[in-house]
N, C-alpha and C positions, 0 to 999 in steps of 0.2 A: 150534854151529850145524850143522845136516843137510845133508847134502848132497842137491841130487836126486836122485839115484840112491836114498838111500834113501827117500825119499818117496814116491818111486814105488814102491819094495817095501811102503809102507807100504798105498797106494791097493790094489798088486794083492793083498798081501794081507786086506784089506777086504771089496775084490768077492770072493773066493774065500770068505771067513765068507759073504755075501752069500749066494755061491749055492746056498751047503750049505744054509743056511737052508732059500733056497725051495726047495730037494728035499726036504728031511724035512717041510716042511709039508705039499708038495704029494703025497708018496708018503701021511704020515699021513692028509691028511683027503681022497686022491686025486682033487683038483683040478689034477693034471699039464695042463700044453696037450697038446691034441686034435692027432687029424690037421688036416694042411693038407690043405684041401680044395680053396682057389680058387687057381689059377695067377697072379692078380696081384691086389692090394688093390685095385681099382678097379672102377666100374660096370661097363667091358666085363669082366673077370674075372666078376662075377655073370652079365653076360647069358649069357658062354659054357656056365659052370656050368650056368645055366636048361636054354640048349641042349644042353648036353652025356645027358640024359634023367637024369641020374644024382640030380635031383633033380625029386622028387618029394611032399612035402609042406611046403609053405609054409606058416606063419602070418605075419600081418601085425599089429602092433601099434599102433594107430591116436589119436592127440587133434585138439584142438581147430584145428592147423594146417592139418587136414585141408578144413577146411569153410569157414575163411577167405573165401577166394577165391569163395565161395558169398554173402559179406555175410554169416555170422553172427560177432559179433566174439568174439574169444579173450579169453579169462579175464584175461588178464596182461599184454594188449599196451597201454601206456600211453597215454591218451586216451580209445581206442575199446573196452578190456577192459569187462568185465561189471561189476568190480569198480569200476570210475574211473565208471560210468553210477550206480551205486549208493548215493552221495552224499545224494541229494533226498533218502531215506527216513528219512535221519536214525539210520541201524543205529549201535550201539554200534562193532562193526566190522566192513569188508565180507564176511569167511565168516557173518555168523550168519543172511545171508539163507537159507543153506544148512545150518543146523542146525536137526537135527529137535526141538530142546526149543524156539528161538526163535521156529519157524515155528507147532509147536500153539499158540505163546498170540499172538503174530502174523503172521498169514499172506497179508496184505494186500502187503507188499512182492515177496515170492516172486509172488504171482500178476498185478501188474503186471508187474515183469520178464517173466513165461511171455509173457504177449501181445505184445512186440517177439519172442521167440526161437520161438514157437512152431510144430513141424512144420508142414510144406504149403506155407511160407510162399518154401522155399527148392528152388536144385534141386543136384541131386548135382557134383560134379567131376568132374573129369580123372582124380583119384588115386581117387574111391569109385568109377569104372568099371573104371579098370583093377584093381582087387581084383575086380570081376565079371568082367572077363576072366580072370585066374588060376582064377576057378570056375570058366568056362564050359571052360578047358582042362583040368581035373580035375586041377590043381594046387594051389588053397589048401583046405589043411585045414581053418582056421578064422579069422575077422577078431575080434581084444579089442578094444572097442571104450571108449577113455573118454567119447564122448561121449553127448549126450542129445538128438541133433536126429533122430535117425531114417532120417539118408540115407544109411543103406549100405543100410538096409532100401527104398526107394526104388530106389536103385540097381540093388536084384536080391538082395542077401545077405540070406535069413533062416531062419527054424530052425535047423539044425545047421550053417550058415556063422559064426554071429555070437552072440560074448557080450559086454554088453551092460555092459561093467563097473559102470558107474555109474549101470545103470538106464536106463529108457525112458519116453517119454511114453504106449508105444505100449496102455498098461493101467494104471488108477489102483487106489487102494483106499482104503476109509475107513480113519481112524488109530484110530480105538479097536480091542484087542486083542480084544474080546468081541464083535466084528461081521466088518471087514474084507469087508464085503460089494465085488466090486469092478465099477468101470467102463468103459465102452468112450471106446476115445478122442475119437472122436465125438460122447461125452458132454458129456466133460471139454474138450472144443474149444468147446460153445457156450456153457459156463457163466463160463467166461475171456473169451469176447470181449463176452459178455454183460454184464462187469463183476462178476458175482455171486462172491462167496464159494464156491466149490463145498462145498454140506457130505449128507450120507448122508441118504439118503429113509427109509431104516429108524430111524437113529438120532439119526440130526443131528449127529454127527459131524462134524469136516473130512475133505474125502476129499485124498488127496494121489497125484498123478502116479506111478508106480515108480521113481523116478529116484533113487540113493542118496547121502542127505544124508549129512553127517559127522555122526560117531553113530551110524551106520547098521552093519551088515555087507557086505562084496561077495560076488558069488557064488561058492561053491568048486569053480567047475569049471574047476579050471587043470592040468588033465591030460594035453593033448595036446601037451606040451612035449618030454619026452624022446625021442617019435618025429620032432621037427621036422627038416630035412635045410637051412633057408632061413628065416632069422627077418629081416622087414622094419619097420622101427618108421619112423612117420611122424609128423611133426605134433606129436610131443608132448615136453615137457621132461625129459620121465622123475625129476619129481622128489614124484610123490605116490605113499606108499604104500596097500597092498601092490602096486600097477599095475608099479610101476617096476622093482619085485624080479624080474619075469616073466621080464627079459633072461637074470638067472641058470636061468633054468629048461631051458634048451633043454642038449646035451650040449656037452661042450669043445671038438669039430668040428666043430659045427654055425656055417657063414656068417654074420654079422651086418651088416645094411644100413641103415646112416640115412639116411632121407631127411631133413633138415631145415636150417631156414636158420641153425643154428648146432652146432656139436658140443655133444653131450649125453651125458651116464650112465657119464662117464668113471671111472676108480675112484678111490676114497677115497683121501686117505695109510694107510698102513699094508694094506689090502688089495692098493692099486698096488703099494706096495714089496715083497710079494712074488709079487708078478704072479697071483694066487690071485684068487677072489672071483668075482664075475658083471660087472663094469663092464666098459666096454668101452674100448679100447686099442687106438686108431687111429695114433697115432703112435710108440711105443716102437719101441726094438730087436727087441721078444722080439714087437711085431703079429702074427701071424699068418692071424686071421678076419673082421676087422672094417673097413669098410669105411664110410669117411662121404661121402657126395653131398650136399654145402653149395647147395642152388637151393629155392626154393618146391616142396610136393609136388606140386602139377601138373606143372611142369617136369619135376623128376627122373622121374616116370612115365612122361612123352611119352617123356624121354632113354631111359630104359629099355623100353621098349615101342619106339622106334626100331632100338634096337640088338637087340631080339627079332625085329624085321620083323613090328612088329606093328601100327605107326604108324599106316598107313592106317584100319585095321581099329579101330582104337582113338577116332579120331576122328568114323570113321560112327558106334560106337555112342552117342558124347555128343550126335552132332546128332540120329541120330536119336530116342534116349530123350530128349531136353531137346522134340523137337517134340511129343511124344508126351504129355508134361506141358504141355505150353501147351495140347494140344487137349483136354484134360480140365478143363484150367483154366477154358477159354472153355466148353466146356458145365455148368459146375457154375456158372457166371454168370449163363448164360444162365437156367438155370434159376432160380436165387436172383431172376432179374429177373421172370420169368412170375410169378415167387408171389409177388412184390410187388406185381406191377402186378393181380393178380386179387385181393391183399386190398384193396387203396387202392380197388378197383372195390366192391366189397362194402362197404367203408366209406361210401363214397360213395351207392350205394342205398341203405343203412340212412339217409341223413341225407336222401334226396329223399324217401321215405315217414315220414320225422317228419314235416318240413316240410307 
């Protein structure tokens, strides 16, 4: 029988194999931990950072948690996800609404769906303002966006603020290779609510939304990682690739912030055991950059944006941009109401000169 004593030579000799390890891995494939860059794991640790000027480009990494709190429902939240709504159509199984071979030969389910989710319908958050404030202070470099509702682009983010992982409503194209003639959203807004199939004037084609199906490719511009100084991931599971690989993208110092209502993109077995890899490691010994804010992203934003001294400032601009969308709203009514009421007039002549 052993005695403790050596058992416990047996453990420290263990960890010691252990840690050689992760030093030959990490000198070999130089995935060493980074500086320590934040004075404590915590939100106020970030806000200080923020404040401290010494950061200076943010990306923010964004999904469907984001918009929640908007009424558009999340892909995965049971009941109310996109997928539990997807049942009536009778799909083999819920992705193929989103696969680009199931959609060319039936694309009737996909375009039901569009018309409950469809841009205009909704207005921005708490959390897609505050990423416009971070631009308006010449601090986010860039928002990846998973999703496909358009309101960051509402909010204020577009061009060189916002890429669009998954595609956009905000430009369609026909699906045959030999046209790709494309359209304006506009377009493709009246021909969805219209009930019609949208299909290509040139070809007769299906034209389909930009929004990328599985099948698909995303777009390759995940470049502004290695100069990041402040990576924010909100809303999203971090579990579709390549979206979720991004975390590893940023340098071994760079801060990492969850906002979300559950810890997320933690590392694998084998990549965790030697503390190596891109996941993210909020609770170990060895944490050093990462940092999890467990509340709804509107919350965590207000929290964060409080502890900025930015709170006030943050709140004018939801009320005022959300008033700003209802008085656009009411006059695009108003109008749709004038052109109703002057064809029902015109119809109405047309049938007192038959008569």
């Amino acid at each position: 029988c052993q005695s403790d004593d050596s058992s416990d030579e047996g453990d420290a000799s263990g960890d010691t194999e252990m840690d050689f390890l992760r030093s030959l891995f990490s000198r070999t494939l130089g995935l060493s931990p980074g500086e320590k860059v934040l004075d404590e794991l915590t939100l106020d640790g970030v806000a200080r950072y923020i404040l401290s000027g010494k950061c200076k480009n943010i990306i923010c990494m964004v999904g469907a948690g984001i918009s929640t709190s908007a009424g558009i429902p999340d892909f995965r939240s049971p009941g109310t996800g996109l997928y539990a709504n997807l049942q009536k159509y009778n799909l083999p199984y819920p992705e193929a609404i989103f696969q680009i071979d199931y959609f060319k030969k039936h694309p009737e389910p996909f375009f039901a769906l569009a018309r409950e989710l469809y841009p205009g319908q909704f207005k921005p958050t708490v959390c897609h303002y505050f990423m416009r404030m971070l631009k308006d202070k010449g601090l986010l470099t860039r928002c990846y966006s998973q999703n496909i509702d358009t309101l960051e682009r509402v909010a204020g983010l577009e061009g060189e603020d916002l890429i669009e992982a998954h595609g956009t409503f905000h430009t369609s194209h026909c699906v045959s290779f030999l046209c790709r003639k494309e359209y304006s959203m506009d377009w493709m807004q009246t021909k969805i609510f219209s009930e019609d199939i949208p299909k290509c004037d040139s070809c007769g084609s299906l034209v389909k939304p930009d929004i990328v199906f599985f099948g698909e490719n995303l777009p390759s511009t995940f470049s502004d990682f290695p100069r990041c100084d402040l990576l924010i991931i909100m809303g999203t599971s971090l579990q579709v690739q390549p979206f979720a690989s991004l975390v590893s993208r940023v340098s071994n110092s760079c801060p990492r912030l969850l906002i979300n209502m559950e810890k997320t993109g933690q590392s694998e077995f084998g990549m965790g055991l030697f503390s190596f890899g891109g996941g993210m490691d909020f609770d170990s010994d060895k944490a050093y950059r990462d940092v999890a804010h467990l509340s709804t992203c509107d919350d965590g934003c207000m929290a964060l944006a409080e502890l900025l001294g930015w709170k006030e400032e943050l709140e004018q601009m939801v009320k005022r941009e959300h008033a700003l969308i209802d008085s656009k709203d009411a006059k695009k009514k108003d109008k749709e109401a004038s052109q109703n009421s002057k064809s029902t007039g015109a119809e109405a002549g047309k049938s007192d000169k038959t008569e």
